[in-house]
N, C-alpha and C positions, 0 to 999 in steps of 0.2 A: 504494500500500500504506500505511495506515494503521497509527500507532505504538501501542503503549498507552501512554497516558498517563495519569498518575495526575491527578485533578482538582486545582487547589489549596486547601487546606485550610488555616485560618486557625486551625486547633486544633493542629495543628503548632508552629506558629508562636510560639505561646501558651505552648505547652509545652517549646520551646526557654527561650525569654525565660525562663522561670520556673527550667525549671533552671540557667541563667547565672546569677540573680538570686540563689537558694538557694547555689550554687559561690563567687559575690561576697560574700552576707551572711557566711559560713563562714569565708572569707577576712578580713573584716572584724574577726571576733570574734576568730580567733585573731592578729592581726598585734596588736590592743587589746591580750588578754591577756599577747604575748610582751612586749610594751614595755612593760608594767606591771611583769611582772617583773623584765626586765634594768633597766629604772630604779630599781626598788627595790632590786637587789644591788648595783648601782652607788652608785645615793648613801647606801646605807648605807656602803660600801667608802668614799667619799669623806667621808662623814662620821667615820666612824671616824681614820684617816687622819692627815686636813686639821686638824680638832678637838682633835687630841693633840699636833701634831706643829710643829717649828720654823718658820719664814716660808722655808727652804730648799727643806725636805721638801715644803711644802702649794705650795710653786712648782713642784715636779719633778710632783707630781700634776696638777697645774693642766694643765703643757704635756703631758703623756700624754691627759689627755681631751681636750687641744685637737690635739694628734698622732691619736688616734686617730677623729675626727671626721674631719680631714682625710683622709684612708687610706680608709675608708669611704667615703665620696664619691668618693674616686677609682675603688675598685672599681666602684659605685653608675654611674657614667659609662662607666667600664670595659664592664663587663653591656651594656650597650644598643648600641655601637660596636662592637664586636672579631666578628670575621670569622668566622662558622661553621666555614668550608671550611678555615681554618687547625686548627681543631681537631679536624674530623675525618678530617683527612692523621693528627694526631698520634694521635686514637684509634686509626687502624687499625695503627697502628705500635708500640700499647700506652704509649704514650708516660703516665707518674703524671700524674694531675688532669685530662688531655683530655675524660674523660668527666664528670668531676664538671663542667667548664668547661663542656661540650655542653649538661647539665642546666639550668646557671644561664644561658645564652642563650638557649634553650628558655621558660623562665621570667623572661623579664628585665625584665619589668613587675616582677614580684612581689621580686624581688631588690636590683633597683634602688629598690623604696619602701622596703623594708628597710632597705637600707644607707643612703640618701640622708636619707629623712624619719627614721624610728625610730633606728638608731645616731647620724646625726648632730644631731638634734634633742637625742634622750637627752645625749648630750656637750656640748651648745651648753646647756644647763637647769644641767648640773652644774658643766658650766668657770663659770658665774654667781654658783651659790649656795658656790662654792669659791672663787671670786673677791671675796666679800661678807667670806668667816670671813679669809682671806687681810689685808685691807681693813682690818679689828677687829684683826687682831693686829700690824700695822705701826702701825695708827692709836695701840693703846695702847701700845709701845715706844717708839714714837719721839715720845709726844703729838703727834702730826698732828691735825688735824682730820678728822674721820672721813669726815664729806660730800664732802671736795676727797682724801681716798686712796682713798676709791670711786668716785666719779670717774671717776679716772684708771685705776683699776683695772678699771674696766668697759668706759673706753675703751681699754684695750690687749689686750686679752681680746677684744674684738670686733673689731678690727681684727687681728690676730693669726690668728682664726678667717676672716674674712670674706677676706684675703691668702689663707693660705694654700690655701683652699679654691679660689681663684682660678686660683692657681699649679697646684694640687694636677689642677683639670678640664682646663687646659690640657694638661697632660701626660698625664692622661689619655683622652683622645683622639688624640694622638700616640703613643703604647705602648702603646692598650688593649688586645692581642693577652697582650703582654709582663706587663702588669699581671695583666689578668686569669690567664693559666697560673701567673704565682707562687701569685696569691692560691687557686688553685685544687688548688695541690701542698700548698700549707702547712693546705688543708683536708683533703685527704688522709694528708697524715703524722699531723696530729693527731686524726683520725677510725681510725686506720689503717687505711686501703682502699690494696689493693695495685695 
């Protein structure tokens, strides 16, 4: 007995590729456009800030975009590691954030570029050019040389960054379940979805 079988067909094929291609381009433009913007509220924010504010204050900022790189990237590691089956024991239990967490593993290419490349690039550009005004206002307080407070100032900014993210992946791989359900409650409280 003979099956039917459909012939195969290389317009198919075509026609897959193409609408992947269209779904990627789409993807492309809006991930550009998001980090255009959060970069722009961001170093404005830091510009304002850092620009007005004592060598205290533009240091607390400093370590928030360098904290918040960090965090992100954890998530970013978090997303691609952390166990389906754990979160959908918790969806069915209604457990807050299970489902938003389901979503972002579902997605976790796209999540993880997000968090990983966009948040933490956006924070690694800004911790810099906050690191530079930072640099000018020690340099003109305390006549430093401006060259050798930059420096120094960009060497602890990137090692600071470069640790802690270090530290930050490690653990997150070890509690990506853990990581990920906070980071996924605290999207839900502040979205409010119940």
């Amino acid at each position: 007995m003979k099956k039917n079988l459909k012939p195969y067909s290389s317009k198919t094929d075509k026609d897959n590729k193409k609408f992947h291609l269209n779904k990627d381009t789409v993807w492309i433009i809006e991930i550009t456009l998001l980090a255009f913007t959060i970069s722009l509220v961001l170093s404005l924010f830091s510009d304002l800030v850092v620009s007005n504010a004592t060598a205290l204050v533009s240091l607390i900022v400093l370590f928030i975009f360098i904290g918040l790189g960090i965090i992100f990237d954890m998530v970013g590691v978090s997303v691609t590691v952390a166990d389906r089956k754990v979160f959908n024991s918790m969806a069915s239990k209604k457990v807050r954030g299970a489902k938003t967490a389901l979503k972002m593993i579902k997605n976790n290419s796209k999540v993880s570029s997000f968090c990983n490349d966009v948040i933490g690039d956006i924070c690694g550009i800004i911790s810099g050019s906050a690191g530079v005004t930072i640099a000018v206002l020690i340099s003109d307080t305390y006549s430093w040389g401006l060259s050798i407070v930059s420096l120094i100032t960009t060497s602890i900014i990137a090692a600071l960054t470069i640790g802690g993210k270090a530290v930050g992946k490690s653990f997150a791989i070890n509690k990506s379940n853990k990581i990920l359900y906070h980071f996924s409650k605290f999207l839900d409280i502040i979205t409010f979805k119940k």
